[in-house]
N, C-alpha and C positions, 0 to 999 in steps of 0.2 A: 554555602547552604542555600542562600538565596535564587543565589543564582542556578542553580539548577531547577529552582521551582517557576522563575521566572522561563528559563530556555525552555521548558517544558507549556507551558502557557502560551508564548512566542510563538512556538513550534506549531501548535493545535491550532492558537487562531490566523497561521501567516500560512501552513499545509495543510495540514490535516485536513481543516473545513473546507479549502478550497476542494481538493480533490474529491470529497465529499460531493460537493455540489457537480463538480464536472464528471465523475462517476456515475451519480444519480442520474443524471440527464442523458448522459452516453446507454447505459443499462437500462432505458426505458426506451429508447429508439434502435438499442440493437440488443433486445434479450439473446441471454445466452453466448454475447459475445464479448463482455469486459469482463475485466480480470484486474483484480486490485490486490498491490502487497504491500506492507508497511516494513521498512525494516529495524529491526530493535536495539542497531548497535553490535558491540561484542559483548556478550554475556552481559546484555543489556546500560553496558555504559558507552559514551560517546553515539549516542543515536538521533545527531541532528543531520537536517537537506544535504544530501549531495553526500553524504560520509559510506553510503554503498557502491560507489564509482571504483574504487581499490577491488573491490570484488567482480564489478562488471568490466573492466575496461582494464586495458592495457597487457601487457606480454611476462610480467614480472609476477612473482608469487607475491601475494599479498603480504604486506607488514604487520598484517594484525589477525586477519581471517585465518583459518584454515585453508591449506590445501584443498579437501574434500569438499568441504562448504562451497566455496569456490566453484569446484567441477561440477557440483548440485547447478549453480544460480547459471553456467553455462551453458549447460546441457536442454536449461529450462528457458532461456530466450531463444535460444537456435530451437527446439520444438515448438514454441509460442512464432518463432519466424516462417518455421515452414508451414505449420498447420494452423495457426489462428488460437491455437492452446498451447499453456504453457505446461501441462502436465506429462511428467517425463514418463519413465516405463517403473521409476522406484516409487514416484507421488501415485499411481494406481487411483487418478481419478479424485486424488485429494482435495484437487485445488480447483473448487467449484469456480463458474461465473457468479459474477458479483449481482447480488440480488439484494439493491435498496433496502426491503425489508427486512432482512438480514442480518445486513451489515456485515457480511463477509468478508474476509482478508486473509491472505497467507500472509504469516508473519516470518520472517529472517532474520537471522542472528546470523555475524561472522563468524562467531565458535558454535553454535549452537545446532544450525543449519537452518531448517527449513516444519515449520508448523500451522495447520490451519487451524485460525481461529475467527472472533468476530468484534467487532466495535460495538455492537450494541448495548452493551452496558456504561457505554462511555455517552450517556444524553447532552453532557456537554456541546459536543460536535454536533447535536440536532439542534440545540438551540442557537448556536454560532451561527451554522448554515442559514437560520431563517432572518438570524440579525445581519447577515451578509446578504439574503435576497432583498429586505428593505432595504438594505443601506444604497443598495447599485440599481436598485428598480426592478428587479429579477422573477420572472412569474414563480410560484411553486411547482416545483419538478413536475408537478402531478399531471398540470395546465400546460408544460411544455409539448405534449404529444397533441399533434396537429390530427 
């Protein structure tokens, strides 16, 4: 029991904030052109770094995902490869550019598929981020635009 509060902690301030910060900065130098997704796991268990690779990667049906799921997160890097968007012809525009403000994210589940939602209610990750620009010297995203 601990330890899933712990991995969950772990997770936020060793990911989550990061990409946070490097989102932020990317999306204020190329509005309209980053795209951020978190993935949730299967049916929201097992959703730690790296555990959506079964789903992106390799030739084999997933051990855990769906089929379907699957052919969703496929269809939507090869569209994100050709065009700069990852939104397919079934997302219909779902899956905005990532807007700071926001805090937008599509979220993924290996059973579940594919849902947009937003971080913003997660202030955690705001405050992380700014204990992570003191910590390294890092202007405020705000101050990053030249």
């Amino acid at each position: 029991r601990y330890q899933w509060m712990w991995d969950v902690i772990a997770s936020d301030f060793g990911f989550s904030t990061c990409t946070r910060l490097i989102g932020e900065r990317l999306a204020i130098r190329n509005p309209g052109k980053v795209y951020k997704y978190q993935f949730n796991g299967f049916d929201h268990q097992e959703a730690f770094h790296g555990r959506e690779l079964e789903l992106m990667l390799g030739e084999h049906d997933t051990t855990r995902g769906t089929t379907e799921v699957r052919k969703a997160w496929h269809e939507s890097w090869a569209t994100f490869a050709a065009s700069g968007n990852p939104n397919t012809t079934e997302m219909q525009g779902a899956w905005e550019p990532y807007d700071p403000q926001k805090e937008n994210v599509m979220f993924w589940d290996g059973l579940r598929g594919w849902a947009p939602g937003s971080l913003s209610g997660r202030k955690g990750l705001l405050h992380m981020s700014r204990v992570y620009e003191r910590l390294w010297g890092l202007k405020p995203a705000a101050q990053v635009v030249e």
